[in-house]
ZADO-1210 file (C-alpha; in nm, 4 decimals, padded with zeros to 6 digits):
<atoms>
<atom x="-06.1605" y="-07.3764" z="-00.4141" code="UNK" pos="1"/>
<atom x="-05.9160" y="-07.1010" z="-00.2877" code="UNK" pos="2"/>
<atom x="-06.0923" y="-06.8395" z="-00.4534" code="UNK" pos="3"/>
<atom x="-06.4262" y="-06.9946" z="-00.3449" code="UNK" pos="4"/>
<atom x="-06.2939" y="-06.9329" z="00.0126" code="UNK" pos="5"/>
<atom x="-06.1537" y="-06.5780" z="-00.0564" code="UNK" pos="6"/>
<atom x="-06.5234" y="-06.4608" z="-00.2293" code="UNK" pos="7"/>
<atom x="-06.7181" y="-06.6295" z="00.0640" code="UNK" pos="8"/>
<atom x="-06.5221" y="-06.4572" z="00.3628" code="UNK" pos="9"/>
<atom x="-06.5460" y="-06.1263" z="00.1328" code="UNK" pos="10"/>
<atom x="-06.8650" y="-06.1505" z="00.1219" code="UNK" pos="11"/>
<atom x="-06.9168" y="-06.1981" z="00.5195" code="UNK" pos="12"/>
<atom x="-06.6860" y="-05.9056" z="00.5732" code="UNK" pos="13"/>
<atom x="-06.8349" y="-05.7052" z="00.3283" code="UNK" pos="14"/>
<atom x="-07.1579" y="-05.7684" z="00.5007" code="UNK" pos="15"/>
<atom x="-07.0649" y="-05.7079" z="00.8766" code="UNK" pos="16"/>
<atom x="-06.8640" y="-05.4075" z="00.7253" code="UNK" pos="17"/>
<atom x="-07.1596" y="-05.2109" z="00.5813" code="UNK" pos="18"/>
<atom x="-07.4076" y="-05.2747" z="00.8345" code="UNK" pos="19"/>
<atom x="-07.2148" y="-05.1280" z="01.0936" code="UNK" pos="20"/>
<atom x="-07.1349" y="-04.8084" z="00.8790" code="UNK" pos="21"/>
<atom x="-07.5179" y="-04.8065" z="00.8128" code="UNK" pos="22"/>
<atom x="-07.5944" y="-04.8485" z="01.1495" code="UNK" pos="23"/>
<atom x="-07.2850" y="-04.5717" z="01.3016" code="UNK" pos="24"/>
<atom x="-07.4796" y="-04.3077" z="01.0773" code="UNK" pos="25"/>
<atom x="-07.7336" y="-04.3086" z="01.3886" code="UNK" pos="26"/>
<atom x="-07.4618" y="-04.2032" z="01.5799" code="UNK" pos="27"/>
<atom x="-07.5589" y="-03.8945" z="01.7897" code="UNK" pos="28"/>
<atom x="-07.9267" y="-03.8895" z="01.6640" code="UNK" pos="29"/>
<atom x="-08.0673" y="-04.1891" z="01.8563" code="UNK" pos="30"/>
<atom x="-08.4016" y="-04.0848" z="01.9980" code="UNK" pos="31"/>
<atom x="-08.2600" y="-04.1652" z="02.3739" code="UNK" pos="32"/>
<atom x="-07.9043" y="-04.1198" z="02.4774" code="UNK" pos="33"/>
<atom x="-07.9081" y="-04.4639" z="02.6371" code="UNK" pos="34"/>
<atom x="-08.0483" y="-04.6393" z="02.2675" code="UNK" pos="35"/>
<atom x="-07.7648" y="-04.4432" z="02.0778" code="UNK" pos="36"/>
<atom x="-07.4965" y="-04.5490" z="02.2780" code="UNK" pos="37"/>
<atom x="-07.6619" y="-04.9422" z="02.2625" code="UNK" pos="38"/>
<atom x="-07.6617" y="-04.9081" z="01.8733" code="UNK" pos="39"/>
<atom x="-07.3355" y="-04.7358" z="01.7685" code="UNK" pos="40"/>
<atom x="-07.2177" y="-05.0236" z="02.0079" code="UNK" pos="41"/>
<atom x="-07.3907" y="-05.2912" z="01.8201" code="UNK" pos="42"/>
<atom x="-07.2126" y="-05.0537" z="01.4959" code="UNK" pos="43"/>
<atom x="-06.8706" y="-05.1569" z="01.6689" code="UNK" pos="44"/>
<atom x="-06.9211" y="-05.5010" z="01.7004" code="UNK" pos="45"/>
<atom x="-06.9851" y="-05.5324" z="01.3720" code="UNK" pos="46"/>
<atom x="-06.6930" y="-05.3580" z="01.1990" code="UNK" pos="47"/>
<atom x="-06.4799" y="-05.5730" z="01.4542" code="UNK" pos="48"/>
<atom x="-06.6251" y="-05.8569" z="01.2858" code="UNK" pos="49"/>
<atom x="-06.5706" y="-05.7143" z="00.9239" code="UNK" pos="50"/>
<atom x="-06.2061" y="-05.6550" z="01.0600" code="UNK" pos="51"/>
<atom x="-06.1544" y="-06.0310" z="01.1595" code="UNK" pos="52"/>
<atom x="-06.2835" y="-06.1464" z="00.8291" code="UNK" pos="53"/>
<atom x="-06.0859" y="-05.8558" z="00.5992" code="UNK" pos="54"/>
<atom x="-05.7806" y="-06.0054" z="00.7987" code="UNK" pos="55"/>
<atom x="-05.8179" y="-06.3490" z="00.6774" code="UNK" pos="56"/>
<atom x="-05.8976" y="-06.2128" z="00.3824" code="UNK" pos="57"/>
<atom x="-05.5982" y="-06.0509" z="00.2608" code="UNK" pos="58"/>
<atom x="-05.4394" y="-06.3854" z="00.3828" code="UNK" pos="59"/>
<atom x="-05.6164" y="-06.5296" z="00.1442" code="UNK" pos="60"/>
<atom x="-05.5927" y="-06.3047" z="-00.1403" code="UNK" pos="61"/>
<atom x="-05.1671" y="-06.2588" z="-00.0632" code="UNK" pos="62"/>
<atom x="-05.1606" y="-06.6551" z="-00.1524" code="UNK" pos="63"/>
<atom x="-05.3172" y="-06.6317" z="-00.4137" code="UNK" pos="64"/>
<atom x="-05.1579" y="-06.3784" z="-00.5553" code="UNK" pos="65"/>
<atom x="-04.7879" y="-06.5192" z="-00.4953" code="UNK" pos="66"/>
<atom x="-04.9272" y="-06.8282" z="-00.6851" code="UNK" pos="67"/>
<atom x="-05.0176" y="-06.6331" z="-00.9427" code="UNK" pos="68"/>
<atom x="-04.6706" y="-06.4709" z="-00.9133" code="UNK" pos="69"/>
<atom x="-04.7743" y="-06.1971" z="-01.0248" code="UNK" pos="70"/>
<atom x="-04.6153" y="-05.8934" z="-00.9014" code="UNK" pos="71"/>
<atom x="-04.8133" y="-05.6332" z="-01.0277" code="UNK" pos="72"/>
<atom x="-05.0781" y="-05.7371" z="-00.7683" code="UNK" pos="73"/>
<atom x="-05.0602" y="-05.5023" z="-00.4897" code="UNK" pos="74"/>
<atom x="-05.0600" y="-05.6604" z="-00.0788" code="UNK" pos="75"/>
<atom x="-05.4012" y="-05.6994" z="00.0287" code="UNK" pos="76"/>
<atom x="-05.4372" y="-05.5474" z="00.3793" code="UNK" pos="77"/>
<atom x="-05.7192" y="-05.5436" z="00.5930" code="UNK" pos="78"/>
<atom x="-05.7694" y="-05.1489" z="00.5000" code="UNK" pos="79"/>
<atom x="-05.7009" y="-05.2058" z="00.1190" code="UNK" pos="80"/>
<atom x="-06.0407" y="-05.4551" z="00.1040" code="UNK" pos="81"/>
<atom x="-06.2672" y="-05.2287" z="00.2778" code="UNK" pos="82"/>
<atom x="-06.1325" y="-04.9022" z="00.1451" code="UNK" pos="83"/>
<atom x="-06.0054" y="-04.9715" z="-00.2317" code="UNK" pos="84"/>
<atom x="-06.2577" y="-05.1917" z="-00.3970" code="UNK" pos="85"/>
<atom x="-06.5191" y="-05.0561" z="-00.5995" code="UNK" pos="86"/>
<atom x="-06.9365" y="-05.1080" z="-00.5459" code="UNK" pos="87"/>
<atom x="-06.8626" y="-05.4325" z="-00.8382" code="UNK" pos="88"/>
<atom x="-06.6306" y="-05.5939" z="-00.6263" code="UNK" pos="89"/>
<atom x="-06.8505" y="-05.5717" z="-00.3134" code="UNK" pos="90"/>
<atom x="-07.0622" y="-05.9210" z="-00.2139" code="UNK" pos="91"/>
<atom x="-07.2499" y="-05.7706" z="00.0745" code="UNK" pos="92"/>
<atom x="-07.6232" y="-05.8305" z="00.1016" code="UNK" pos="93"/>
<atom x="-07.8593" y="-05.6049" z="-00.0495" code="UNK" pos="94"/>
<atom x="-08.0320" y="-05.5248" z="00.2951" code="UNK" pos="95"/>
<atom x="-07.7193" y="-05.4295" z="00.4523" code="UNK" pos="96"/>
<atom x="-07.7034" y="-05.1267" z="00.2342" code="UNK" pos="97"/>
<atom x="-08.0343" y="-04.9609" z="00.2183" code="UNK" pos="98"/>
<atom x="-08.1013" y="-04.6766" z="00.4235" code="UNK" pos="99"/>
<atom x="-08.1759" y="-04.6702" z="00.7576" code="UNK" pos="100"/>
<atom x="-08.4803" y="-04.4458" z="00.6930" code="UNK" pos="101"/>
<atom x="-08.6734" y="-04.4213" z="01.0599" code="UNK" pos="102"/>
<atom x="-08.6256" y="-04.5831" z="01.3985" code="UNK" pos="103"/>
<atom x="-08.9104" y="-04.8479" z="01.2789" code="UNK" pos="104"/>
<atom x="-08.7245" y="-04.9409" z="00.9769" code="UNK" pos="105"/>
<atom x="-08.3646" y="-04.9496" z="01.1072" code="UNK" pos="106"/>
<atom x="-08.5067" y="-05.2194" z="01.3694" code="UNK" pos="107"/>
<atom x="-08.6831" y="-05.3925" z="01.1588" code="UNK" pos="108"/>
<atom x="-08.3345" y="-05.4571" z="00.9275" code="UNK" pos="109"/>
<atom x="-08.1526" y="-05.5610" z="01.2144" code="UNK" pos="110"/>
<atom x="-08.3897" y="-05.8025" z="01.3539" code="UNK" pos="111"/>
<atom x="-08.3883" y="-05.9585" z="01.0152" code="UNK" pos="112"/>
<atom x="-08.0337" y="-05.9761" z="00.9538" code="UNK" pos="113"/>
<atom x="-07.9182" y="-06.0151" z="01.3108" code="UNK" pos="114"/>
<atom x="-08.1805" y="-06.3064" z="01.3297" code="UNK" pos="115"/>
<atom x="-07.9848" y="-06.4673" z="01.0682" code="UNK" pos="116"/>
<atom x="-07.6579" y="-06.3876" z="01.1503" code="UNK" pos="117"/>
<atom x="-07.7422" y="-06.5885" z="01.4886" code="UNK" pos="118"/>
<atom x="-07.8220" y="-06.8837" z="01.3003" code="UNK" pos="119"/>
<atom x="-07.5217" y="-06.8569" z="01.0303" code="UNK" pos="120"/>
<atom x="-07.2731" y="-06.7975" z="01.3007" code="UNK" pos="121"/>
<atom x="-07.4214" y="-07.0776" z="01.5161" code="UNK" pos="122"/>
<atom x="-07.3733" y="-07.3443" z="01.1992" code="UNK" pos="123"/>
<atom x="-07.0027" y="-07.2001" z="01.0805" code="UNK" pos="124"/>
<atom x="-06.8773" y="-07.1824" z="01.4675" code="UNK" pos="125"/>
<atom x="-06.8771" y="-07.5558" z="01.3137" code="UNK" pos="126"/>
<atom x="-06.6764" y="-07.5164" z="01.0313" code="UNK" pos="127"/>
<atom x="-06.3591" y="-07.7469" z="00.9314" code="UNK" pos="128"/>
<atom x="-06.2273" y="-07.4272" z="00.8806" code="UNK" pos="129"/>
<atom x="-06.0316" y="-07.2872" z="01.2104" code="UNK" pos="130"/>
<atom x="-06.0251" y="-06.9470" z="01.1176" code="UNK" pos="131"/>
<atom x="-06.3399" y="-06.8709" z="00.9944" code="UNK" pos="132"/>
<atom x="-06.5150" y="-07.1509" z="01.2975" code="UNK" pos="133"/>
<atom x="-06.3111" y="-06.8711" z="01.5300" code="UNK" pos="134"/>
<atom x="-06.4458" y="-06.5729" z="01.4188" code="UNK" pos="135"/>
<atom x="-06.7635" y="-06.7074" z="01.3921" code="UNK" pos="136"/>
<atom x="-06.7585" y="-06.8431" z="01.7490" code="UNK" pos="137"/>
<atom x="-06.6846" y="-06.5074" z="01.8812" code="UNK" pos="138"/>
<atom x="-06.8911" y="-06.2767" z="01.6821" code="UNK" pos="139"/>
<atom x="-07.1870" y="-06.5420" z="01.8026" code="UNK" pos="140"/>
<atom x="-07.1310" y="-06.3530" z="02.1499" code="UNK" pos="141"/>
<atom x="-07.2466" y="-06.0322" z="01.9914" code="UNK" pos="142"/>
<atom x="-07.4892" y="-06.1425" z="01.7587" code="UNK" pos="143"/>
<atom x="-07.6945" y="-06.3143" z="02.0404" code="UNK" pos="144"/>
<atom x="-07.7432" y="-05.9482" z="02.2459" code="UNK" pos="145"/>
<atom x="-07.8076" y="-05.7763" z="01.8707" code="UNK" pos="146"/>
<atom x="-08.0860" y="-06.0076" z="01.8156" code="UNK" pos="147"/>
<atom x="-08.2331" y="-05.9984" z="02.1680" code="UNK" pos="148"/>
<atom x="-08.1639" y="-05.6344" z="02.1430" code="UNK" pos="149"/>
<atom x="-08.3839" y="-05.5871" z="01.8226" code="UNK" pos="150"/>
<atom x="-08.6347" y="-05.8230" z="01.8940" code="UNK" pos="151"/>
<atom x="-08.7077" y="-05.6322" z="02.1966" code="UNK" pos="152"/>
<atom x="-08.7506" y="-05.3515" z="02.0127" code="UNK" pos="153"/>
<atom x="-08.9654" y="-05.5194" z="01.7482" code="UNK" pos="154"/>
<atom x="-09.2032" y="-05.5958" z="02.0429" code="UNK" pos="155"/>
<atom x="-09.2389" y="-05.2473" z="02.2220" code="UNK" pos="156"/>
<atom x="-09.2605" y="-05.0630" z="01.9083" code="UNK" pos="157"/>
<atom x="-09.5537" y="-05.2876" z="01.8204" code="UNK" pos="158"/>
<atom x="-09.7220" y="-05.3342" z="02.0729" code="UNK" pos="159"/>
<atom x="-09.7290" y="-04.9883" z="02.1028" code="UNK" pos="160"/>
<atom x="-09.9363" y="-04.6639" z="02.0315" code="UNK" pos="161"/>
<atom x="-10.1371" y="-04.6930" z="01.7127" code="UNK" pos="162"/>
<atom x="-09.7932" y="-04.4522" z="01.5013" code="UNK" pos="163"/>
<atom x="-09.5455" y="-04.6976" z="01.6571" code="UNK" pos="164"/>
<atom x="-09.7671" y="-04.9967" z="01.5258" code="UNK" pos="165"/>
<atom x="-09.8275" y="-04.8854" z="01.1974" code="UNK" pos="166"/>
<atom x="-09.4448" y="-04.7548" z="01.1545" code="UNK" pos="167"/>
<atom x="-09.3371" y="-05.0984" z="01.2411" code="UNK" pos="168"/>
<atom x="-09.5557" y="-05.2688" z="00.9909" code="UNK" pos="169"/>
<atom x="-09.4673" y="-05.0400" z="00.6937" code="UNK" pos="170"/>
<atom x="-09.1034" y="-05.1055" z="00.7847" code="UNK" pos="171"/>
<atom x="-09.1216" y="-05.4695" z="00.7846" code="UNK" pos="172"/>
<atom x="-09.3231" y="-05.5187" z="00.4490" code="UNK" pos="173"/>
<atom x="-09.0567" y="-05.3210" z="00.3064" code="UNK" pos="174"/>
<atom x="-08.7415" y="-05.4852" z="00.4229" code="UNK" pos="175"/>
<atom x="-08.9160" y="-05.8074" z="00.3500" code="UNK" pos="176"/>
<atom x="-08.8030" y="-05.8472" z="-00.0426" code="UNK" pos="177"/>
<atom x="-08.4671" y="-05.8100" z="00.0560" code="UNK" pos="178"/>
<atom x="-08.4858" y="-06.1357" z="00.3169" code="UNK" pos="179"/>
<atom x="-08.5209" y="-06.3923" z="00.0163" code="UNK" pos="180"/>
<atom x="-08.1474" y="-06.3155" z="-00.0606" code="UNK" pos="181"/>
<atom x="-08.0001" y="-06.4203" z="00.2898" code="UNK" pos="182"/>
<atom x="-08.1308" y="-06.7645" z="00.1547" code="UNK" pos="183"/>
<atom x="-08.0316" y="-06.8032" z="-00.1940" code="UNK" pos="184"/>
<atom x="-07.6493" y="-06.8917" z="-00.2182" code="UNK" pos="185"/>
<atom x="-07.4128" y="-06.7609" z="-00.4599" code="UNK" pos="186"/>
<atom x="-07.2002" y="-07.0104" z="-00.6471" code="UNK" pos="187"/>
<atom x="-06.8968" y="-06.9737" z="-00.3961" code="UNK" pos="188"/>
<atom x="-07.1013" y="-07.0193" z="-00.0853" code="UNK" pos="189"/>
<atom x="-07.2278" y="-07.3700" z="-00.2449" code="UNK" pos="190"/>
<atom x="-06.8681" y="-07.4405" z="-00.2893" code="UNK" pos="191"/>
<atom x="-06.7911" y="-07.4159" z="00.0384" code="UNK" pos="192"/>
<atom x="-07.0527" y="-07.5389" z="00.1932" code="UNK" pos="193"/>
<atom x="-06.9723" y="-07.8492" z="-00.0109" code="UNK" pos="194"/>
<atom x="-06.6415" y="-07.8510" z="00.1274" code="UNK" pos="195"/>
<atom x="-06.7558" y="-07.8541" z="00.4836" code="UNK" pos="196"/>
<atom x="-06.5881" y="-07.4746" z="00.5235" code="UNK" pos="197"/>
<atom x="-06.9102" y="-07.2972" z="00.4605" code="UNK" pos="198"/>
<atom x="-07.2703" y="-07.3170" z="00.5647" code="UNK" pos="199"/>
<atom x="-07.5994" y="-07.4044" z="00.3605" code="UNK" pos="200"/>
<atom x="-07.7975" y="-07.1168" z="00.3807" code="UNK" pos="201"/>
<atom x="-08.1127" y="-07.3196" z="00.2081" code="UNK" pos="202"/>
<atom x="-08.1368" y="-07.5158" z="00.5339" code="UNK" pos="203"/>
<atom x="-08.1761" y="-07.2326" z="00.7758" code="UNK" pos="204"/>
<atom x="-08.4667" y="-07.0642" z="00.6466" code="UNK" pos="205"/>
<atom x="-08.7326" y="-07.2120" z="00.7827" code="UNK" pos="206"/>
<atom x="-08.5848" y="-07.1947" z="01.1395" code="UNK" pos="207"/>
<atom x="-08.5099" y="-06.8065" z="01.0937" code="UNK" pos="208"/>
<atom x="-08.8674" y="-06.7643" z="00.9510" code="UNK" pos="209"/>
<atom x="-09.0211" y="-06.9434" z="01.2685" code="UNK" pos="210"/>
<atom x="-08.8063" y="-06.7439" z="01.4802" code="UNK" pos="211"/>
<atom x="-08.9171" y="-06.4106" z="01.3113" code="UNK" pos="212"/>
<atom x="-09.2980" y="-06.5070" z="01.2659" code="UNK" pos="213"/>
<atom x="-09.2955" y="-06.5940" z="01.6419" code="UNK" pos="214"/>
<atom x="-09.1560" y="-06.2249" z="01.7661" code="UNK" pos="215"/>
<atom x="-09.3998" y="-06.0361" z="01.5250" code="UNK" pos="216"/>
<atom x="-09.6888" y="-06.2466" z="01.6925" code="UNK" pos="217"/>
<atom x="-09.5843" y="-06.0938" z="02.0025" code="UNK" pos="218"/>
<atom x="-09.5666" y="-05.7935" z="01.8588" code="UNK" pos="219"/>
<atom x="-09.8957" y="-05.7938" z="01.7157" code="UNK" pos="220"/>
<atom x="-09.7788" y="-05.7385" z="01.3833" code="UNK" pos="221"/>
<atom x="-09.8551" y="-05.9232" z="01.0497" code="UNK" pos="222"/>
<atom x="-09.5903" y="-06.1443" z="00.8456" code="UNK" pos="223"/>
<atom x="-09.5454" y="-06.0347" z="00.4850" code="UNK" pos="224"/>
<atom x="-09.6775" y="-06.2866" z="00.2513" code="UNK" pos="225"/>
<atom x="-09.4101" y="-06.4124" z="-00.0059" code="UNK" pos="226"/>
<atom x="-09.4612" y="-06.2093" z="-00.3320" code="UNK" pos="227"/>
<atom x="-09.2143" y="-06.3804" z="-00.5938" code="UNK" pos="228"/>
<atom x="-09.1508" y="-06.1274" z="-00.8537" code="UNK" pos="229"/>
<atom x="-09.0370" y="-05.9007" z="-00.5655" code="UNK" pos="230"/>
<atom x="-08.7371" y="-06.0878" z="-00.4397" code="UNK" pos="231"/>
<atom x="-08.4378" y="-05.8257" z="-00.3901" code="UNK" pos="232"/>
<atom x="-08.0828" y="-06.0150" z="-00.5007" code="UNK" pos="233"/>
<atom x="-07.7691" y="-05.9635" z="-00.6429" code="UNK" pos="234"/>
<atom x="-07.5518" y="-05.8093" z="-00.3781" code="UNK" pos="235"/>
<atom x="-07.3434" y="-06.1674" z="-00.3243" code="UNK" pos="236"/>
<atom x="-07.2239" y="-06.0926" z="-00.6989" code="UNK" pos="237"/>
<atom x="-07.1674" y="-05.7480" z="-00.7334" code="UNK" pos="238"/>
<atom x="-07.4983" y="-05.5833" z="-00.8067" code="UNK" pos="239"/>
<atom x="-07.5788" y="-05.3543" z="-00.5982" code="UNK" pos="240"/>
<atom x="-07.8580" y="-05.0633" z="-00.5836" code="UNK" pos="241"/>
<atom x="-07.7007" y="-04.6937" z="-00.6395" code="UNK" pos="242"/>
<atom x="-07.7137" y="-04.6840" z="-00.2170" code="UNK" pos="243"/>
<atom x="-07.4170" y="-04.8168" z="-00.1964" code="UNK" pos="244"/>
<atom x="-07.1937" y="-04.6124" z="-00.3927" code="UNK" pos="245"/>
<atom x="-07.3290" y="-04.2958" z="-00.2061" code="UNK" pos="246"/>
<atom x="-07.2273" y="-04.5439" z="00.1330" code="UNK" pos="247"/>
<atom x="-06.8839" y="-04.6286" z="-00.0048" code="UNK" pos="248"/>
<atom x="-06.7801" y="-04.2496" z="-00.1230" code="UNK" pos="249"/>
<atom x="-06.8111" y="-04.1255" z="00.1917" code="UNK" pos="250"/>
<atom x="-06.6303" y="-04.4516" z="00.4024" code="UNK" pos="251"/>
<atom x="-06.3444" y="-04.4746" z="00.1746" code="UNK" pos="252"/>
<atom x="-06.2948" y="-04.0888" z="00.1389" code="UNK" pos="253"/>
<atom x="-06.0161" y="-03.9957" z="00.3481" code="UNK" pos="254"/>
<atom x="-05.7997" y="-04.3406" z="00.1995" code="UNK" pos="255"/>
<atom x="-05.8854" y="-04.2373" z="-00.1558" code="UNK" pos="256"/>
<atom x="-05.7864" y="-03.8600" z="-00.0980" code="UNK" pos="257"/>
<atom x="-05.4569" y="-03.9565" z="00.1201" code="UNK" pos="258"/>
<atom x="-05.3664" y="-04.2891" z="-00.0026" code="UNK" pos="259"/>
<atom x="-05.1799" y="-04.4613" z="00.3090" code="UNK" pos="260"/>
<atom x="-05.2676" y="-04.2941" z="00.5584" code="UNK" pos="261"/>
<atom x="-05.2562" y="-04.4005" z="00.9282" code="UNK" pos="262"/>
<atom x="-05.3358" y="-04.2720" z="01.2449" code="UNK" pos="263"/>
</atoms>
């Protein structure tokens, strides 16, 4: 059960964590000054929520490791999760990592996972689980101006000029192989979810696809229809695509060349 817990807040850290790297890249190359600032903001928020999970975390991970009593086991630190774990031992969604490619498509994967992160955080702000119903509760702040932030965006780009339209569409039948996997739990996030600590990810996909369906109506855009043998997944386990070990060598850089280091 303990490690159940340690994987599944991991795996929401991990999440939060590379989405806002992926998202910070845009930093200084928004196409409007005001839109830059709005999304290496929305970057922020969501390393603050990878922090707030990588510090339960290594709360976790340090009682589990005095149980083990094993003293070769280094002290798990907030910086020591994000920056000394390899791609394996990464559980972060598979969409979180892919490149942010244009405007269109960086949108497009933040109205999908912010969409669901709205939902998730909404269902474990009710957790039996004070720490993790805490963060939750406060990252749901943020999440709800992300969503409304993208879904806006969604909308004008298209409803737009013919370029803005088509961009938009291309960008969402992408993305959409990787949504399947926001739905299908790993074996710790059953566990927990079991427990009460956790939430069942089965039973909010309907609601997010209603909510998404509804803003790409607005938008004039189509819905992607479900192709099954096109279902991204993997990421909750370790299996990532080669993305994210060209993401990680450049975040953990400076702690891997100066071991220790603090500002």
């Amino acid at each position: 059960m303990r490690q159940a817990l340690l994987d599944y807040t991991l795996h929401l850290a991990d999440n939060a964590l590379v989405m806002g790297h992926r998202l910070s890249e845009w930093t200084g190359h928004g196409p409007m000054l005001e839109q830059d600032i709005a999304l290496t903001n929305i970057a922020l928020d969501l390393v603050g929520q990878a922090r707030n999970f990588y510090q339960y975390a290594a709360e976790l991970a340090n009682k589990l490791n005095d149980q083990k009593r094993n003293s070769e086991i280094n002290v798990a630190t907030e910086d020591t999760l994000a920056y000394l774990r390899d791609a394996r031992d990464f559980k972060n969604l598979l969409i979180t990592e892919t490149h942010n490619g244009d405007w269109g498509q960086t949108i497009s994967k933040l109205f999908f996972f912010s969409g669901f992160q709205w939902h998730f955080y909404t269902e474990l702000s009710k957790s039996d689980n004070d720490s993790l119903s805490a963060i939750a509760e406060k990252s749901l702040k943020e999440v709800t101006y992300h969503r409304r932030w993208s879904s806006e965006w969604v909308i004008r780009l298209g409803d737009g000029t013919a370029e803005s339209k088509e961009r938009m569409q291309l960008a969402i039948d992408k993305l959409w192989s990787y949504t399947f996997e926001l739905f299908q739990p790993a074996q710790y996030e059953i566990i927990c979810a079991d427990l009460r600590i956790g939430v069942d990810v089965t039973a909010l996909q309907q609601i997010w696809l209603a909510d998404i369906t509804g803003v790409l109506k607005e938008a004039k855009l189509s819905t992607p229809v479900d192709q099954e043998n096109f279902k991204r997944k993997g990421g909750k386990t370790g299996y990532h695509s080669e993305e994210l070990g060209f993401l990680l060598a450049e975040m953990q850089c400076l702690q891997r060349a100066y071991p220790g280091c603090e500002w």
